[in-house]
VOPAGU-2260 file (C-alpha; in pm, 1 decimal, decimal comma):
REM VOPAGU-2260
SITE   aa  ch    i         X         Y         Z
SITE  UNK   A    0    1456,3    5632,0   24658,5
SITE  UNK   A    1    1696,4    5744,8   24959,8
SITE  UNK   A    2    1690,5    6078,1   24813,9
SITE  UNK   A    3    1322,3    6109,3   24825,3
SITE  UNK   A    4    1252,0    6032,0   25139,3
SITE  UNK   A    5    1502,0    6274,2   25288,0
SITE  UNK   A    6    1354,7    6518,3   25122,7
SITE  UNK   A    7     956,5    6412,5   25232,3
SITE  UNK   A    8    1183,5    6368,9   25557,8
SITE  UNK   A    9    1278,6    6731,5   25556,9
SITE  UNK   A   10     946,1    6853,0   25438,9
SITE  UNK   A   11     734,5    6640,2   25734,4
SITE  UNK   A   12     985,2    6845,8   25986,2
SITE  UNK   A   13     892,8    7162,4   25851,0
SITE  UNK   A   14     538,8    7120,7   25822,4
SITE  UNK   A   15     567,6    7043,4   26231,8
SITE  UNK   A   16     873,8    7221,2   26348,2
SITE  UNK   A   17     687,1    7545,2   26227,8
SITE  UNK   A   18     374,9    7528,4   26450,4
SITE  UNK   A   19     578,1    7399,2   26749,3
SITE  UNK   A   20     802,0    7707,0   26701,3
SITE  UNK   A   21     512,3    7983,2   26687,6
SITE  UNK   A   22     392,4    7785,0   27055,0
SITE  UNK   A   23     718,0    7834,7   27172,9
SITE  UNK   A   24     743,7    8211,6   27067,1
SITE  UNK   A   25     424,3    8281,0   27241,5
SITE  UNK   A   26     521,9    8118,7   27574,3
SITE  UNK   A   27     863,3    8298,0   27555,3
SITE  UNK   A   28     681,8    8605,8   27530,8
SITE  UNK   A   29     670,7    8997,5   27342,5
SITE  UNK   A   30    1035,7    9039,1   27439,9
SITE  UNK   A   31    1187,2    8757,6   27213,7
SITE  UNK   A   32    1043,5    8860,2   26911,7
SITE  UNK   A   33    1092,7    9271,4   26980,1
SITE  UNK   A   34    1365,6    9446,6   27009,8
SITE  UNK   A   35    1603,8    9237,3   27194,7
SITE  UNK   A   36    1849,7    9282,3   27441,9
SITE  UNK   A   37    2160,5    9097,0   27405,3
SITE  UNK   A   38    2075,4    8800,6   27581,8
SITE  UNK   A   39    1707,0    8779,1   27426,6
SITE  UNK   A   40    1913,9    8798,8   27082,4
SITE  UNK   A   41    2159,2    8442,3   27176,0
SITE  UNK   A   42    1847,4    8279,0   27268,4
SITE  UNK   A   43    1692,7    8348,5   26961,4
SITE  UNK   A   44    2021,2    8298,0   26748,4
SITE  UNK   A   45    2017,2    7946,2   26874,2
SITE  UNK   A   46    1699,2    7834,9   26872,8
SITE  UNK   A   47    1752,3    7951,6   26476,7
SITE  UNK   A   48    2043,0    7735,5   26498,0
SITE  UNK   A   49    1910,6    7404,7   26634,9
SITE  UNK   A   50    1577,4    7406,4   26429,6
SITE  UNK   A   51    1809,3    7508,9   26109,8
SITE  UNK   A   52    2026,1    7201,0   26179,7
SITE  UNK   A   53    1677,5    7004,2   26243,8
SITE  UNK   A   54    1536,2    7074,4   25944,9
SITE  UNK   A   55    1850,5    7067,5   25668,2
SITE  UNK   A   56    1999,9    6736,4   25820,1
SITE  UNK   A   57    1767,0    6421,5   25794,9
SITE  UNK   A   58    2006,0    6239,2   26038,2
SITE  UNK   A   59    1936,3    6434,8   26335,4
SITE  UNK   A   60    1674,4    6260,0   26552,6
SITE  UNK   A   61    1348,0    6446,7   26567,3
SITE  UNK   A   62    1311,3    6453,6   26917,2
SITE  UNK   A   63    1633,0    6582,6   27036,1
SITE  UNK   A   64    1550,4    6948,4   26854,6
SITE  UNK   A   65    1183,6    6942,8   27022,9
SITE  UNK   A   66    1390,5    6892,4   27370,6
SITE  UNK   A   67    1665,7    7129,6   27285,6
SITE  UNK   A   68    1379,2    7411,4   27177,5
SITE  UNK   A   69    1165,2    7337,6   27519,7
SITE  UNK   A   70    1480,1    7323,0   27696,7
SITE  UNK   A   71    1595,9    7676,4   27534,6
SITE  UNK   A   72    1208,4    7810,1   27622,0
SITE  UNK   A   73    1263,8    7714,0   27955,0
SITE  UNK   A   74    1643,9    7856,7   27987,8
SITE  UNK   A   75    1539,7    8256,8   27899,7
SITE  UNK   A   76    1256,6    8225,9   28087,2
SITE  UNK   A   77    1460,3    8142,7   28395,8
SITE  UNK   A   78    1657,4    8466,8   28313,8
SITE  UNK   A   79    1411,5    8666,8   28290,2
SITE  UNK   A   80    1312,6    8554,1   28652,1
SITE  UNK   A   81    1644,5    8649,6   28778,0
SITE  UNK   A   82    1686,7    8950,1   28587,1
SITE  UNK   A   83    1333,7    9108,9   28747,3
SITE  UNK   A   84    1404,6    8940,7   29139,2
SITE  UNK   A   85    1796,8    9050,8   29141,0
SITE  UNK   A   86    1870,9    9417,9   28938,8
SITE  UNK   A   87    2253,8    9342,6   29018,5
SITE  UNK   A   88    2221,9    8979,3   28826,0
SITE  UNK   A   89    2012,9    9096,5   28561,0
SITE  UNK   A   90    2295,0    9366,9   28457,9
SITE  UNK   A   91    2556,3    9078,3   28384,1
SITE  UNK   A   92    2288,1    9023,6   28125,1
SITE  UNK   A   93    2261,5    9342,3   27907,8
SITE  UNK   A   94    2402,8    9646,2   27851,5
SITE  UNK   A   95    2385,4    9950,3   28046,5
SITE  UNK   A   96    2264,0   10273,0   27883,3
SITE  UNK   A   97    2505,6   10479,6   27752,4
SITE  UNK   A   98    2436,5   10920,2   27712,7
SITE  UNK   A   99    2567,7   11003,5   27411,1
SITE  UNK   A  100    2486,6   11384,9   27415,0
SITE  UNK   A  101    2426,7   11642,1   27630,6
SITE  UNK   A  102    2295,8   11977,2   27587,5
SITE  UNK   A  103    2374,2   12028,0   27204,1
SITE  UNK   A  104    2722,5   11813,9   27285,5
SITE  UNK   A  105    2835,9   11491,5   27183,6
SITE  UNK   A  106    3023,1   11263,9   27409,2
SITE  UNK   A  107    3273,0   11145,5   27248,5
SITE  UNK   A  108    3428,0   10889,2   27525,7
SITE  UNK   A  109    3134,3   10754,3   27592,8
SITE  UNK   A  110    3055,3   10688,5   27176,7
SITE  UNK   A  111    3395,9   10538,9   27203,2
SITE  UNK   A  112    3307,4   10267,1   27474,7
SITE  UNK   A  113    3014,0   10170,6   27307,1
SITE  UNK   A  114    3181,2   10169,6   26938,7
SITE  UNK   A  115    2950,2   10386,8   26808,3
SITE  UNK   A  116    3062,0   10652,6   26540,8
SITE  UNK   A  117    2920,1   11000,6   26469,5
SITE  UNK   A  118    2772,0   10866,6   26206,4
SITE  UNK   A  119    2550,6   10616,1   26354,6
SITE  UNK   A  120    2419,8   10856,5   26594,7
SITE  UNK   A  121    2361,4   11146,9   26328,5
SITE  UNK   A  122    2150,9   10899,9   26121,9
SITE  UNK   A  123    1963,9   10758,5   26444,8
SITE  UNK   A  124    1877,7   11165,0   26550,5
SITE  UNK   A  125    1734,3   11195,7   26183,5
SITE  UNK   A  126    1513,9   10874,4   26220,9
SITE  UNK   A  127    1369,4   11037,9   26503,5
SITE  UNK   A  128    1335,7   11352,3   26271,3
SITE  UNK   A  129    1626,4   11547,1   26470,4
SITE  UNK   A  130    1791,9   11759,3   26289,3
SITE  UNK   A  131    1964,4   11996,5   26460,1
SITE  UNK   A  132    2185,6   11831,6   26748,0
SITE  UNK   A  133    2182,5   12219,4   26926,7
SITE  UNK   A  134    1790,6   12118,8   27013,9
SITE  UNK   A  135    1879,1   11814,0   27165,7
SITE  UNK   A  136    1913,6   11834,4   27554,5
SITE  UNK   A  137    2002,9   11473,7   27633,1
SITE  UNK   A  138    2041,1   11141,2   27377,1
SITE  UNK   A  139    2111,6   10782,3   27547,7
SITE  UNK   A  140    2183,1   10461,9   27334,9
SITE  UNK   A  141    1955,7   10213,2   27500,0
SITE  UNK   A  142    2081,7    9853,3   27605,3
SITE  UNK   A  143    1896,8    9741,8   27246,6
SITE  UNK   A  144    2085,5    9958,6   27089,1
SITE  UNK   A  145    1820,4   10184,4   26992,4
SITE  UNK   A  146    1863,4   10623,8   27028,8
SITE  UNK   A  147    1602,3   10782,8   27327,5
SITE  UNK   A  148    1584,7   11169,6   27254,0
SITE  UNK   A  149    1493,3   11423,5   27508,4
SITE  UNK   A  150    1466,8   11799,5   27321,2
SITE  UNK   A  151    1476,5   12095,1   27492,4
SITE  UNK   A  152    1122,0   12179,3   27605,3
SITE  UNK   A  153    1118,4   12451,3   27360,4
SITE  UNK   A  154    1187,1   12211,5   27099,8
SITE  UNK   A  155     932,6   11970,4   27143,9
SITE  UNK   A  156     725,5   11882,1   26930,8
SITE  UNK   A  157     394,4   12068,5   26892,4
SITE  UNK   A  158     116,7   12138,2   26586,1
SITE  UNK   A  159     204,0   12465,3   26412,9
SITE  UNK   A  160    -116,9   12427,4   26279,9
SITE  UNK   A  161    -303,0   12426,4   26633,1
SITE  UNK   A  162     -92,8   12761,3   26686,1
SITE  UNK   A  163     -52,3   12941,5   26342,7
SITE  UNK   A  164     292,3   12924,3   26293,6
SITE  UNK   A  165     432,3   12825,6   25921,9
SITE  UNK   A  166     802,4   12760,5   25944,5
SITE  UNK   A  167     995,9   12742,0   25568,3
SITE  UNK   A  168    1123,7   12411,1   25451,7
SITE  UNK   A  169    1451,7   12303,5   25410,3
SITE  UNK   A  170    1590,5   12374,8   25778,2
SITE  UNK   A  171    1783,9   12102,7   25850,3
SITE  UNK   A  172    2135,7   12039,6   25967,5
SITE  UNK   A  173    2459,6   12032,3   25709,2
SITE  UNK   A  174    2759,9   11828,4   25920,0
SITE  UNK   A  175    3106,3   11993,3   25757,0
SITE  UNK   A  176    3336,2   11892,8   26000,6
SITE  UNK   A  177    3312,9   11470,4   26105,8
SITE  UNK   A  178    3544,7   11318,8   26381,6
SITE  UNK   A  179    3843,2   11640,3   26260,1
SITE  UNK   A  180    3786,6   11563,5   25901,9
SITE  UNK   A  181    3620,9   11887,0   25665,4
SITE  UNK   A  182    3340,1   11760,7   25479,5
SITE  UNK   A  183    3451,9   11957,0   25145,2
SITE  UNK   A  184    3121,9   11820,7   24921,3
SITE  UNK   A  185    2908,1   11936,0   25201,7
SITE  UNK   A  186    3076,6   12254,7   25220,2
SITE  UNK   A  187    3060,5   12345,7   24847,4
SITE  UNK   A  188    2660,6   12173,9   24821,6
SITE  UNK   A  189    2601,7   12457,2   25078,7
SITE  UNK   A  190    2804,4   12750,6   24892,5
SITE  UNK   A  191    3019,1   12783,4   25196,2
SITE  UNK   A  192    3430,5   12800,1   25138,3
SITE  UNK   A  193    3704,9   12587,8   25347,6
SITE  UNK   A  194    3841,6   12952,1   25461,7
SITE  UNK   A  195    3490,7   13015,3   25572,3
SITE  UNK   A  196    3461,2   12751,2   25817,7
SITE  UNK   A  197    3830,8   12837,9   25950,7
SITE  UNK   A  198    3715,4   13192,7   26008,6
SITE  UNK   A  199    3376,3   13024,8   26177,9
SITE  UNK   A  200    3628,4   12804,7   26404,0
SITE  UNK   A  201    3856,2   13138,0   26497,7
SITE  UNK   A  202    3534,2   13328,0   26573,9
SITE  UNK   A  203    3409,5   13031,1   26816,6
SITE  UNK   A  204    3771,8   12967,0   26981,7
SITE  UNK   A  205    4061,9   12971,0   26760,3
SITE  UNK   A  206    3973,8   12634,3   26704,3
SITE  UNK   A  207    4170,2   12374,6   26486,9
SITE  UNK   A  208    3916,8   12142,2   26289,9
SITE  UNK   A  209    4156,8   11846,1   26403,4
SITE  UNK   A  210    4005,5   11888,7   26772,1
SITE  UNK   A  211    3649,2   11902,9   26635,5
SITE  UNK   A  212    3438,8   11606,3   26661,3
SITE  UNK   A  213    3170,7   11758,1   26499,7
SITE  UNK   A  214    3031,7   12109,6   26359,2
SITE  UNK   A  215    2759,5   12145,4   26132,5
SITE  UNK   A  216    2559,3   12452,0   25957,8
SITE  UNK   A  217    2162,9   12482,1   26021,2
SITE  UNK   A  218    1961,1   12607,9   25742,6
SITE  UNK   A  219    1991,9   13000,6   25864,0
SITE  UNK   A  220    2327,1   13021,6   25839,3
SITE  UNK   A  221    2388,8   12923,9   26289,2
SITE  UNK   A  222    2729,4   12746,4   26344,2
SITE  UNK   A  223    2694,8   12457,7   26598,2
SITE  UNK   A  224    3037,5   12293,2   26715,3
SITE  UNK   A  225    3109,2   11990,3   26977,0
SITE  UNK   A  226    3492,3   11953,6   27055,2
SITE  UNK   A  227    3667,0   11578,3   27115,3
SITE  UNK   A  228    3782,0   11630,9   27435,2
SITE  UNK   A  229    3474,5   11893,5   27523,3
SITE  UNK   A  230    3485,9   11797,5   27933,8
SITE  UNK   A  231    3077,4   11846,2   28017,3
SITE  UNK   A  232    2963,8   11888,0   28382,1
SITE  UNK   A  233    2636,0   11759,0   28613,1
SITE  UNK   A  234    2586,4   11448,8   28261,2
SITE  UNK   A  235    2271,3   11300,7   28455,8
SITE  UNK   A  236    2331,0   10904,1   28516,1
SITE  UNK   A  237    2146,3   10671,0   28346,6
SITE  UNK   A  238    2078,7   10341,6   28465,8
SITE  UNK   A  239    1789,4    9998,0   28433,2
């Protein structure tokens, strides 16, 4: 009998926890159900937390998780009140944007800080269909963690078919050298040779692939190279 009314105990606390929760959303606002900045994401990670806890254990009182949840509403909305009267307070709670390349380069340091690795940003440039990292002019990780591209302007994006140009398929960037390690599949699934890419390395330096962060072929054959400890001048600041 215990057992059964725990459970209609448990179901009674979903049926009203639910609604209460969507009210609660709403009032918080857009921002805590986007993409969330760091804060934004602990708020929410909670209030998952207390309403879990509500919900699975019968014991805890009912009224205590509508308090905590109002009281959790009330706390981000404070913050965002600080955050938009005081810049200098609302840094302490988010991240800064971080540029991650610059004119074709990567920045390696600055990948470093955030813990980011080429790969991540390789796979965020192709979700913004990048990909060839010599037409990108400047690439910040935002504080939500999300890639902002700025091409070159002759790389922007425009409708061939407005202007009658057809370009062939398949012209897309092949990495073959990843943080100084050779990418030998990649190399052979483009018919290319390991003494190849040491010639292509002499031609563009004498360059060892150890000191290469990254180098990758484009579809017509251009070599594109960005060195670990490439020093870059006039990287614009970016700031909220």
């Amino acid at each position: 009998m215990e057992i059964v009314m725990d459970a209609l105990k448990v179901i009674f606390r979903i049926v009203t926890i639910l609604p209460f929760m969507l009210a609660i959303g709403l009032y918080m606002g857009k921002r805590s159900i986007g993409e969330l900045p760091v804060f934004d994401f602990l708020v929410v990670l909670v209030f998952g937390a207390v309403v879990g806890a509500d919900i699975a254990d019968p014991n805890i009182d009912h009224i205590h998780t509508v308090v905590a949840m109002i009281a959790i509403a009330l706390l981000q909305k404070l913050i965002i009140k600080i955050k938009l009267k005081n810049q200098k307070a609302g840094k302490l709670f988010t991240f800064e944007p971080t540029v991650v390349m610059y004119q074709g380069k990567f920045l390696r340091d600055n990948m470093k800080h955030i813990q980011y690795s080429i790969d991540n940003i390789l796979q965020m440039l192709r979700e913004k269909d990048v990909f060839h990292t010599d037409d990108v002019e400047l690439a910040i990780v935002e504080a939500n963690g999300r890639l902002s591209v700025k091409l070159y302007p002759s790389k922007e994006t425009v409708l061939r078919e407005d202007m009658a140009i057809y370009k062939k398929g398949n012209d897309y960037e092949i990495p073959v050298i990843l943080d100084g390690r050779v990418q030998k599949d990649l190399l052979k699934h483009i018919g290319r040779t390991e003494a190849w890419l040491m010639d292509e390395l002499q031609k563009a330096g004498d360059i060892k692939a150890s000191s290469v962060f990254y180098a990758g072929v484009t579809g017509d054959g251009k070599f594109v190279i960005s060195l670990k400890d490439q020093a870059l001048k006039d990287v614009p600041p970016v700031n909220h």
